[in-house]
LOVOZA-575723 format. One record per atom (N, C-alpha, C, O, CB): atom name; residue in three letters; x, z, y; residue number from 1. Coordinates in pm, whole numbers, always signed. Glycine has a CB too. Layout:
BEGIN
+------+------+--------+--------+--------+------+
: fifi : guro :      x :      z :      y : pafi :
+------+------+--------+--------+--------+------+
:   CA :  ALA :      X :      Z :      Y :  NUM :
...
+------+------+--------+--------+--------+------+
This chain:
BEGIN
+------+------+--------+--------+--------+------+
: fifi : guro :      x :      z :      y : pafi :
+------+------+--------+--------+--------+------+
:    N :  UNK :  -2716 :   -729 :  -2227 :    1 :
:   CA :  UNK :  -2673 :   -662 :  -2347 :    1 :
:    C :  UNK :  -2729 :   -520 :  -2343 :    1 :
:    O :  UNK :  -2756 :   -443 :  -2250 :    1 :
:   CB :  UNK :  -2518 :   -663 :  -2360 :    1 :
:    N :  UNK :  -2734 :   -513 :  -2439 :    2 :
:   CA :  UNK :  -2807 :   -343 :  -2483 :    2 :
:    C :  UNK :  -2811 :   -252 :  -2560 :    2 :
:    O :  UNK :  -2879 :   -278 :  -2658 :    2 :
:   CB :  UNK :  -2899 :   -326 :  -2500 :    2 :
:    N :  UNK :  -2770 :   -162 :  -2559 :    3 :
:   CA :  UNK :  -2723 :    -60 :  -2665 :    3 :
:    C :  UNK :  -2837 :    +75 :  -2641 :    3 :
:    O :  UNK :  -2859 :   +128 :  -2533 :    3 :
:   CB :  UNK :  -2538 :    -12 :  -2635 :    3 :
:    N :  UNK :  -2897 :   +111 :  -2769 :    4 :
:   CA :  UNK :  -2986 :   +173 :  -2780 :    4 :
:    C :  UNK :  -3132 :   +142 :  -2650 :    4 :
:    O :  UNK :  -3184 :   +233 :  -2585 :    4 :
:   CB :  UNK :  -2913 :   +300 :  -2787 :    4 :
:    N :  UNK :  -3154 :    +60 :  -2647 :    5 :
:   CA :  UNK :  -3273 :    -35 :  -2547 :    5 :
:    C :  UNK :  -3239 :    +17 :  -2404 :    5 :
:    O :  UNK :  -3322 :    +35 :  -2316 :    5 :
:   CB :  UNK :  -3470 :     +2 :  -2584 :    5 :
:    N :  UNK :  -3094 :    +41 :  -2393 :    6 :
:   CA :  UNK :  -3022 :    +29 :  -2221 :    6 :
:    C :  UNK :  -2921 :    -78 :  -2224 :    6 :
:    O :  UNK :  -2843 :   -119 :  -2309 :    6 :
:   CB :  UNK :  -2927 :   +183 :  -2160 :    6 :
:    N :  UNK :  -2944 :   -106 :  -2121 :    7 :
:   CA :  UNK :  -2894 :   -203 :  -2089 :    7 :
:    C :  UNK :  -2736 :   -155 :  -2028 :    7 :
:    O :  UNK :  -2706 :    -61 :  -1955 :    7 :
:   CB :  UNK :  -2994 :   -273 :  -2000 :    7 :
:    N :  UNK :  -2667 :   -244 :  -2081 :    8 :
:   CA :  UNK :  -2474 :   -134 :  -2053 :    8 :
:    C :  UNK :  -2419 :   -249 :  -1989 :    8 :
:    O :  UNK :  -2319 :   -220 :  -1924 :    8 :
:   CB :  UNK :  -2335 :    -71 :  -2235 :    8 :
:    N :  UNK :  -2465 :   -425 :  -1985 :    9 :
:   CA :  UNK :  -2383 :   -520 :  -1923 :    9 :
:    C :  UNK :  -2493 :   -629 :  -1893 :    9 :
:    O :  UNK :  -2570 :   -681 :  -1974 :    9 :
:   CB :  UNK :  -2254 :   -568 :  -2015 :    9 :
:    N :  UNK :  -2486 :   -640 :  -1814 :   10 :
:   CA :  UNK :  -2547 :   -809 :  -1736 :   10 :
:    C :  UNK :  -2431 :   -959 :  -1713 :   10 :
:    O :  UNK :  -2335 :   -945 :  -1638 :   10 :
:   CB :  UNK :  -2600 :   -763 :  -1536 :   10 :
:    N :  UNK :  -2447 :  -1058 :  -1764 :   11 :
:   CA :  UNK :  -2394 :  -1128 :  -1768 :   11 :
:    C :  UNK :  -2434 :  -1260 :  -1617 :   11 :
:    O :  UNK :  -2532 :  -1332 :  -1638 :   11 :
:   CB :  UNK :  -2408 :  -1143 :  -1910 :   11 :
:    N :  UNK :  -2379 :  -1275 :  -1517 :   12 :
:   CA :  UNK :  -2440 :  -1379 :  -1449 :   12 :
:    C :  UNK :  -2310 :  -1467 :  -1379 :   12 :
:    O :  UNK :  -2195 :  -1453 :  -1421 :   12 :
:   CB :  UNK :  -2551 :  -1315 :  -1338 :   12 :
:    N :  UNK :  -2346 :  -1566 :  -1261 :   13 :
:   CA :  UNK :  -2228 :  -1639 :  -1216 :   13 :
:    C :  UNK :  -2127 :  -1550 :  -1142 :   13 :
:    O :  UNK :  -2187 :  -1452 :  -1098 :   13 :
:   CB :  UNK :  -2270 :  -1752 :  -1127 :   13 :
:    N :  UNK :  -2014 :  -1548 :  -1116 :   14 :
:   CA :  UNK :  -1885 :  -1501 :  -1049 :   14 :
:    C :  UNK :  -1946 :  -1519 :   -905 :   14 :
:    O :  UNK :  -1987 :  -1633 :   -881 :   14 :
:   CB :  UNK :  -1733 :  -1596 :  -1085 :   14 :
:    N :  UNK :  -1958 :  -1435 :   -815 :   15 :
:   CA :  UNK :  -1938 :  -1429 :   -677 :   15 :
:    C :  UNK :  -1852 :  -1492 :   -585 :   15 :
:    O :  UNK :  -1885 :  -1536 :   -475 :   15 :
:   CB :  UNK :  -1919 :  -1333 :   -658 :   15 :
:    N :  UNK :  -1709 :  -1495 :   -650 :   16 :
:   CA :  UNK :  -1605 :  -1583 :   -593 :   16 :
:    C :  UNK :  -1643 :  -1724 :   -587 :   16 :
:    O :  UNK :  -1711 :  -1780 :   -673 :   16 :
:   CB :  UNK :  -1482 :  -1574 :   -670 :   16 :
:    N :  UNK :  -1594 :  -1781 :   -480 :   17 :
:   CA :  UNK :  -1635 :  -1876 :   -444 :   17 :
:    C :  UNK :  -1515 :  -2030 :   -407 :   17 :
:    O :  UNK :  -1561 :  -2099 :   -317 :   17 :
:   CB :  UNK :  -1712 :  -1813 :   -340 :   17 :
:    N :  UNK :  -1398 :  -2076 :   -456 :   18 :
:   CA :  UNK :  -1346 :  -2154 :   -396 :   18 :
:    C :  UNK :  -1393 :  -2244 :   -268 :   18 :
:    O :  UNK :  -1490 :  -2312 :   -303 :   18 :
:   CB :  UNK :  -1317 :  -2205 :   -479 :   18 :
:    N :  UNK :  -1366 :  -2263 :   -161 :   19 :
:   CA :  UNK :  -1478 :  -2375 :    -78 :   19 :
:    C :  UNK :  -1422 :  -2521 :   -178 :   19 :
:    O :  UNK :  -1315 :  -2536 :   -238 :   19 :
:   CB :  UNK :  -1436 :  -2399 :   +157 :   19 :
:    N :  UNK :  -1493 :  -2575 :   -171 :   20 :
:   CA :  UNK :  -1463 :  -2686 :   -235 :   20 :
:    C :  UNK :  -1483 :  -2839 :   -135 :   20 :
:    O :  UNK :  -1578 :  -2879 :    -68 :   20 :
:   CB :  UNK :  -1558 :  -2677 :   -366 :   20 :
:    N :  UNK :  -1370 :  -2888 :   -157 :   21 :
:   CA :  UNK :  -1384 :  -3003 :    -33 :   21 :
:    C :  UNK :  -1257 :  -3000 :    +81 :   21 :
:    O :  UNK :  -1218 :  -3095 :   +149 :   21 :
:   CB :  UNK :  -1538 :  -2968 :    +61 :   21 :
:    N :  UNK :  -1211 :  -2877 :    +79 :   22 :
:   CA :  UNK :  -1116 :  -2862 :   +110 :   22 :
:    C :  UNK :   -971 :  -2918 :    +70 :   22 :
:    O :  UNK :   -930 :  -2972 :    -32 :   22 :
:   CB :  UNK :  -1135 :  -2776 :   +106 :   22 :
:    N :  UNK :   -883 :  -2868 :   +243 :   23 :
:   CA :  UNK :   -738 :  -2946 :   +187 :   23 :
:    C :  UNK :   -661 :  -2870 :   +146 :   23 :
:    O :  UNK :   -617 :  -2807 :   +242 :   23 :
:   CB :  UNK :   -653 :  -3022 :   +277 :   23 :
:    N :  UNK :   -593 :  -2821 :    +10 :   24 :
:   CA :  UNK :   -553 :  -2791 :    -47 :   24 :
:    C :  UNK :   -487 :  -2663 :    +19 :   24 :
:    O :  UNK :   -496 :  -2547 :    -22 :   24 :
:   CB :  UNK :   -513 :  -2880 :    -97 :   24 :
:    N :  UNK :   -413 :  -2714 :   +136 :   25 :
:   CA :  UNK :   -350 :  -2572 :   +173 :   25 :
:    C :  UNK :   -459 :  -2446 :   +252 :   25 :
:    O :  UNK :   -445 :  -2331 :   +291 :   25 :
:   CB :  UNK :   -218 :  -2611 :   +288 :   25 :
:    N :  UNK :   -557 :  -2533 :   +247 :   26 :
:   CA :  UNK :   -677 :  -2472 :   +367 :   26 :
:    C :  UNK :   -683 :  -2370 :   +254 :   26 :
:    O :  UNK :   -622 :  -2264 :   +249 :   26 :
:   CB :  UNK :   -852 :  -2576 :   +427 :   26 :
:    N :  UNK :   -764 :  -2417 :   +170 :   27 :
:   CA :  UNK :   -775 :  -2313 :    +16 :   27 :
:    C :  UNK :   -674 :  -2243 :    -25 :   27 :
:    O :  UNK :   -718 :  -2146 :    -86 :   27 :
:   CB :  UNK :   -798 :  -2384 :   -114 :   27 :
:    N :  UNK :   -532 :  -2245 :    -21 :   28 :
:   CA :  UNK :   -435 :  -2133 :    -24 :   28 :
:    C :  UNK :   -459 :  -2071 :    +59 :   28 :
:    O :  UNK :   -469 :  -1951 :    +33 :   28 :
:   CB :  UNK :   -312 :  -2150 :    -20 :   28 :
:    N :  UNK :   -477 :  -2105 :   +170 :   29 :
:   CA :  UNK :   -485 :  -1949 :   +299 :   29 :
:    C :  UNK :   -648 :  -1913 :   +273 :   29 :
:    O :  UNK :   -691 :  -1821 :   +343 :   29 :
:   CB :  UNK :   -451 :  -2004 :   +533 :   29 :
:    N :  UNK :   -692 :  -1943 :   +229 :   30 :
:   CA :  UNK :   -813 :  -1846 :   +240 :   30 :
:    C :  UNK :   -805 :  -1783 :   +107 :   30 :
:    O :  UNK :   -862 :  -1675 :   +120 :   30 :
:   CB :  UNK :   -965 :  -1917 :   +270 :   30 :
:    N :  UNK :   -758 :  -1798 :    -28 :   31 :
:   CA :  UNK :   -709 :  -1707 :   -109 :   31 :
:    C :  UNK :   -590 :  -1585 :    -60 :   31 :
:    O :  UNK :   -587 :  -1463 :    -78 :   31 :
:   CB :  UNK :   -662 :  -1793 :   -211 :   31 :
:    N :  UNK :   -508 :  -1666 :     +1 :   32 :
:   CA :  UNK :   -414 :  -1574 :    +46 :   32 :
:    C :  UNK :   -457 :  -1443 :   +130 :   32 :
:    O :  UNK :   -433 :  -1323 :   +122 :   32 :
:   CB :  UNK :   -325 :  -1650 :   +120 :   32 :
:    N :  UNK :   -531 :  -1526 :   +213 :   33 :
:   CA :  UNK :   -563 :  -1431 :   +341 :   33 :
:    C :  UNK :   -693 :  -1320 :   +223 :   33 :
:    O :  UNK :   -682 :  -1206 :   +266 :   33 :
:   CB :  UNK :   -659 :  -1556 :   +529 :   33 :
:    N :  UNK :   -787 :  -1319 :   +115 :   34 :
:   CA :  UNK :   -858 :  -1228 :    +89 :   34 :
:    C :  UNK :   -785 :  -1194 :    -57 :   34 :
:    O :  UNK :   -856 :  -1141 :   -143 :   34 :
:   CB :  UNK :  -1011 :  -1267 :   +100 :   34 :
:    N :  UNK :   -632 :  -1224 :    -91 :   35 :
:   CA :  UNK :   -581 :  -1090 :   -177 :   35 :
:    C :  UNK :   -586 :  -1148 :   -287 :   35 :
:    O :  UNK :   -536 :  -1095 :   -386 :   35 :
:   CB :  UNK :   -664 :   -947 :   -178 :   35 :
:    N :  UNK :   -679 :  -1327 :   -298 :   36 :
:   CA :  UNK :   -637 :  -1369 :   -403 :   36 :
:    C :  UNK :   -565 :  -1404 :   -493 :   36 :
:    O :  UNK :   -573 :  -1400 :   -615 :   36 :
:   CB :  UNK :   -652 :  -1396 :   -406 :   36 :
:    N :  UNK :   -442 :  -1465 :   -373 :   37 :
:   CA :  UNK :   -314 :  -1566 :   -434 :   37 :
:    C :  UNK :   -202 :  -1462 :   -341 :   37 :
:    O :  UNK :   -237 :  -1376 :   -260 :   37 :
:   CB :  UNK :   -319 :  -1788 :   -377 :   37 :
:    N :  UNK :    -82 :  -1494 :   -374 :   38 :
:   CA :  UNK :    +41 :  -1439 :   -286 :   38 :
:    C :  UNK :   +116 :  -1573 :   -295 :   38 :
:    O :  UNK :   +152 :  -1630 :   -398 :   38 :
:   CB :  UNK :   +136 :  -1291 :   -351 :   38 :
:    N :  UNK :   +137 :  -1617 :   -147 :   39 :
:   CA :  UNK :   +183 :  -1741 :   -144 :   39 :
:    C :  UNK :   +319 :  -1711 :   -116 :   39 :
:    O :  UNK :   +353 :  -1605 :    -63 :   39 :
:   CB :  UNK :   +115 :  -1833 :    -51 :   39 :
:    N :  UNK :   +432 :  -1842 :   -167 :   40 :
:   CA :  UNK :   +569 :  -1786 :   -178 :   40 :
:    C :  UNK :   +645 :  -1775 :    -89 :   40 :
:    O :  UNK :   +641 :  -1871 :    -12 :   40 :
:   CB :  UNK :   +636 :  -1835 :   -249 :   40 :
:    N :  UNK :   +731 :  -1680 :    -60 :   41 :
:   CA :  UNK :   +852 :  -1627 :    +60 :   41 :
:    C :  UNK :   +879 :  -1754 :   +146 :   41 :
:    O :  UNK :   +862 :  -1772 :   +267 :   41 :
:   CB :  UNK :  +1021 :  -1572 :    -16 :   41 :
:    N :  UNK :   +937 :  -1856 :    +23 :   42 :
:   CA :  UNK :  +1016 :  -1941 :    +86 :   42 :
:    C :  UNK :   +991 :  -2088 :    +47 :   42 :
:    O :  UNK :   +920 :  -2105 :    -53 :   42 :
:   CB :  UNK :  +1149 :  -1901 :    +64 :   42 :
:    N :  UNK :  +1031 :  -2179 :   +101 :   43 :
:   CA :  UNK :   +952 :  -2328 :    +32 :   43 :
:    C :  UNK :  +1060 :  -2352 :    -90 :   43 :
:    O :  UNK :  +1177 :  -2314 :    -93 :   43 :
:   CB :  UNK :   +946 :  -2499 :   +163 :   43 :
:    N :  UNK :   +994 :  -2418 :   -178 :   44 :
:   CA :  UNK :  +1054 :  -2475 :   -290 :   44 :
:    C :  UNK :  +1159 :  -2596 :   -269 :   44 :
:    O :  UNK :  +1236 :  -2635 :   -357 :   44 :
:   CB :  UNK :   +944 :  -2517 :   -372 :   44 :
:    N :  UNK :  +1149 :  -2661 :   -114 :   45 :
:   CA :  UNK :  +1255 :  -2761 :   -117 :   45 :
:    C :  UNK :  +1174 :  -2875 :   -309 :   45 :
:    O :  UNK :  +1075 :  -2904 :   -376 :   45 :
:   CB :  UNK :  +1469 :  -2635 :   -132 :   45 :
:    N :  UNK :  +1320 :  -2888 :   -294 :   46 :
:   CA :  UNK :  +1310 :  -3009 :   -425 :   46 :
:    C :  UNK :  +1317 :  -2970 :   -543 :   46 :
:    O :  UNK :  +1324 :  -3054 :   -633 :   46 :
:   CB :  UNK :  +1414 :  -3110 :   -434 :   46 :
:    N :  UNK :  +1315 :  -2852 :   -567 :   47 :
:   CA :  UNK :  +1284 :  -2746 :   -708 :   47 :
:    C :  UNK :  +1169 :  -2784 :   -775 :   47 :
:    O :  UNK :  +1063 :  -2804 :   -715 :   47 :
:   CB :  UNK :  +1255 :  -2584 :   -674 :   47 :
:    N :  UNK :  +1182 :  -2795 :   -899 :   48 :
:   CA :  UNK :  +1039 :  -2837 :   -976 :   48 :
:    C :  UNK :  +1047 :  -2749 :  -1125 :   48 :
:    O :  UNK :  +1156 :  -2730 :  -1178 :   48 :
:   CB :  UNK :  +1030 :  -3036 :  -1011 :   48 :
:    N :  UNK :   +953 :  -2710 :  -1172 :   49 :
:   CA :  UNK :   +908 :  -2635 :  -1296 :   49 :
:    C :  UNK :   +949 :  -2727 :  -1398 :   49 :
:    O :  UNK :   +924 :  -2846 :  -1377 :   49 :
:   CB :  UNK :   +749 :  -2600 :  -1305 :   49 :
:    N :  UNK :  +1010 :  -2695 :  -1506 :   50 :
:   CA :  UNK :  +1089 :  -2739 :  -1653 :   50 :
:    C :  UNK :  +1057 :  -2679 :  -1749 :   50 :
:    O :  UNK :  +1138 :  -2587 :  -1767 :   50 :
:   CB :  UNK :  +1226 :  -2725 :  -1666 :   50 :
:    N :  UNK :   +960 :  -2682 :  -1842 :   51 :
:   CA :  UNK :   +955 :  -2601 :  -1921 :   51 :
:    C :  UNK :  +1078 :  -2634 :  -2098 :   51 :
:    O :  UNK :  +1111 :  -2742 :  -2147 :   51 :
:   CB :  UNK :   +786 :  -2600 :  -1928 :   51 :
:    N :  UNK :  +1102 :  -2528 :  -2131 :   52 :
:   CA :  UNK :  +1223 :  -2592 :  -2256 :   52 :
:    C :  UNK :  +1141 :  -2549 :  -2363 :   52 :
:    O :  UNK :  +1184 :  -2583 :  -2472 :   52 :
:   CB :  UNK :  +1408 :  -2516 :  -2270 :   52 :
:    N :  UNK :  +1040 :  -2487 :  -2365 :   53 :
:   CA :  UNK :   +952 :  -2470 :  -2519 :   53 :
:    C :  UNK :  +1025 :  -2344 :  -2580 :   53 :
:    O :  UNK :  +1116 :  -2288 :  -2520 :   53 :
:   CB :  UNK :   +969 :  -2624 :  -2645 :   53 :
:    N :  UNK :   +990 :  -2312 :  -2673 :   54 :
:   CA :  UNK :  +1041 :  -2158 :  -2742 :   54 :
:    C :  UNK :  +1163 :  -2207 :  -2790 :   54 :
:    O :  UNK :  +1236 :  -2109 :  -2774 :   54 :
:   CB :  UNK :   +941 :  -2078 :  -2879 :   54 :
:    N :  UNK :  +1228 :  -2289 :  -2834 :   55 :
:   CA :  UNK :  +1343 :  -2336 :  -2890 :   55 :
:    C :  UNK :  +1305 :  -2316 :  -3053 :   55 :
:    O :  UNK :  +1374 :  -2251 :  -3132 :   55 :
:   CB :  UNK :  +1481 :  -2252 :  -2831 :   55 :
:    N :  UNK :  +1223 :  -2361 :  -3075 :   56 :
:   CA :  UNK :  +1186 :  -2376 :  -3212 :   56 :
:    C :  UNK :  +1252 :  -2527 :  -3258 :   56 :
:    O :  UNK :  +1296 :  -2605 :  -3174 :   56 :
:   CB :  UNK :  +1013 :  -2366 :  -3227 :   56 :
:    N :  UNK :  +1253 :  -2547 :  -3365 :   57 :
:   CA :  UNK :  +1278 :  -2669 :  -3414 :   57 :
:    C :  UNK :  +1107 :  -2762 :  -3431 :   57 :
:    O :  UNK :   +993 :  -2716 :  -3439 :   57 :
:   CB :  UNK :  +1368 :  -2635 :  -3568 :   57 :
:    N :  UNK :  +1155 :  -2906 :  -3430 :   58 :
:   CA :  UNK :  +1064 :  -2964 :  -3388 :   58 :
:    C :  UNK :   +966 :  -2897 :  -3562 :   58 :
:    O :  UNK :  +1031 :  -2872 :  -3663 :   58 :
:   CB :  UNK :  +1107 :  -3149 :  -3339 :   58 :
:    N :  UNK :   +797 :  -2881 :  -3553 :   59 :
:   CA :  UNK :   +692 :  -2863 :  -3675 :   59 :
:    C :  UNK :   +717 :  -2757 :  -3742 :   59 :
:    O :  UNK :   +696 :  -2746 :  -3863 :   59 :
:   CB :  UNK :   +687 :  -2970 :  -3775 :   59 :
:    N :  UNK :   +779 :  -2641 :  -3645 :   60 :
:   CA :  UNK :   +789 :  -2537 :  -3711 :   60 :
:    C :  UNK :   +640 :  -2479 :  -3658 :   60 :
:    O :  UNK :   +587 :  -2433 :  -3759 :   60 :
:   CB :  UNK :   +930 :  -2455 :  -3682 :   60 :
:    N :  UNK :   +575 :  -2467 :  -3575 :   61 :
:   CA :  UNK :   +426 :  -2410 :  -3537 :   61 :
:    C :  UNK :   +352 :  -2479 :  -3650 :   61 :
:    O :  UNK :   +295 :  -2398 :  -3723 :   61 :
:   CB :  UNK :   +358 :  -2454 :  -3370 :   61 :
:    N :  UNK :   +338 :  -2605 :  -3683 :   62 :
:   CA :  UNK :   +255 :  -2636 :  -3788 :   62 :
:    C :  UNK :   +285 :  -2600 :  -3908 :   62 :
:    O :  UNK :   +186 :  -2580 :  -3979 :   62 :
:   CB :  UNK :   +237 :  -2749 :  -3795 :   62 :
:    N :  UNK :   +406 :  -2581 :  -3967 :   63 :
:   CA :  UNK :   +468 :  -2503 :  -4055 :   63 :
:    C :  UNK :   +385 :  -2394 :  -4084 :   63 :
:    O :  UNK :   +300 :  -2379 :  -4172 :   63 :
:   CB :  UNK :   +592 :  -2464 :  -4011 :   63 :
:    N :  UNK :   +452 :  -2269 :  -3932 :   64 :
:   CA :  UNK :   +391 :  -2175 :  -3909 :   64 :
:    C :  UNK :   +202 :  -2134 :  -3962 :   64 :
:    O :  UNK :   +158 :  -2040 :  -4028 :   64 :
:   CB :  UNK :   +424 :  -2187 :  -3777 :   64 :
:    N :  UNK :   +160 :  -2203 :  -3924 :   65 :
:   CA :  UNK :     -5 :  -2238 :  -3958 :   65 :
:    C :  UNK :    -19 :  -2267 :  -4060 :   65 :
:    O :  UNK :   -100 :  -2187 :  -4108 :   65 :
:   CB :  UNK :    -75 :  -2337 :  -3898 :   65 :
:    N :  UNK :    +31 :  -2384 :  -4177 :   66 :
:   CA :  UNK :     -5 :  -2394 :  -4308 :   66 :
:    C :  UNK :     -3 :  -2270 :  -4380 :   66 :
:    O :  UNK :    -95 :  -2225 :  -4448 :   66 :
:   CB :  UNK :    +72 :  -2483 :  -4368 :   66 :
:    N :  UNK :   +140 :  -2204 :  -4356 :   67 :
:   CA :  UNK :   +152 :  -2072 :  -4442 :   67 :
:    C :  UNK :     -8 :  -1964 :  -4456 :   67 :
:    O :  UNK :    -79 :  -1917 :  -4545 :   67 :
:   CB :  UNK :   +287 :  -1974 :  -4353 :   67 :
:    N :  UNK :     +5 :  -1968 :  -4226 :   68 :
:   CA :  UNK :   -104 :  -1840 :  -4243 :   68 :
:    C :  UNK :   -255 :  -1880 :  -4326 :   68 :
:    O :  UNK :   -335 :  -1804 :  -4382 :   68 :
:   CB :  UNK :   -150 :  -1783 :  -4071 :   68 :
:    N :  UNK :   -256 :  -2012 :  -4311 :   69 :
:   CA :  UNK :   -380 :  -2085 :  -4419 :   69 :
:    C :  UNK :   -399 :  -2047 :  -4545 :   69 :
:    O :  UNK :   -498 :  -1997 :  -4597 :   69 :
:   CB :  UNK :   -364 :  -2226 :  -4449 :   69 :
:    N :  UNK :   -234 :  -2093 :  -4615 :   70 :
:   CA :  UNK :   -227 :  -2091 :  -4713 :   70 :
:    C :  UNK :   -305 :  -1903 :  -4740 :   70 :
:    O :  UNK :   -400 :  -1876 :  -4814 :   70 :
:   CB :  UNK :    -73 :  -2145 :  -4746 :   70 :
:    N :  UNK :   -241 :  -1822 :  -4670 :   71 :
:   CA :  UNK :   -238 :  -1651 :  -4724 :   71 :
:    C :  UNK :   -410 :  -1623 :  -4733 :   71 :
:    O :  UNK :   -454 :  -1548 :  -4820 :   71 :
:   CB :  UNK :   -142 :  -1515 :  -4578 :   71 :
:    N :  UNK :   -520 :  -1704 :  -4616 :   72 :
:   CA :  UNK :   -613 :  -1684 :  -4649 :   72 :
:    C :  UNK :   -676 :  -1657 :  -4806 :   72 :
:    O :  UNK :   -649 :  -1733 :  -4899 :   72 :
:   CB :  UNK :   -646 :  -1760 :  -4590 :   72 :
:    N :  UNK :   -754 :  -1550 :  -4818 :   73 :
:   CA :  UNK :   -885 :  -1538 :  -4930 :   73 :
:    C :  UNK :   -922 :  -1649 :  -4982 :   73 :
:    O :  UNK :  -1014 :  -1651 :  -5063 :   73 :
:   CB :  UNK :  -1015 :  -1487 :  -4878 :   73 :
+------+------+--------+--------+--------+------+
């Protein structure tokens, strides 16, 4: 990219590297260990993620969207 024929940004691949092939926890500690990830205090035991959604009523986002359509030019 270039602004007034200088160049202000280069675009190329990410340096970071996952190893790939690896066993899963191998790859947490080597994120962990270089500052990537912060792995957690304590084990999760039998705890699992639930998500409950915004508490919208069910087709209110599509709702939502026709309107902002509709307001278009």
């Amino acid at each position: 990219m270039t602004e007034r024929d200088e160049v202000v940004a280069e675009l190329g691949p990410s340096s970071r590297r996952t190893p790939v092939g690896e066993r899963l926890e191998e790859s947490l500690e080597v994120l962990a260990a270089t500052g990537e990830i912060s792995r957690a205090a304590q084990p999760k035991g039998d705890w699992t993620w639930r998500s409950r959604g915004l508490g919208l009523p069910a087709g209110a986002a599509q709702t939502l969207l026709d309107e902002m359509r509709q307001e278009r030019p």
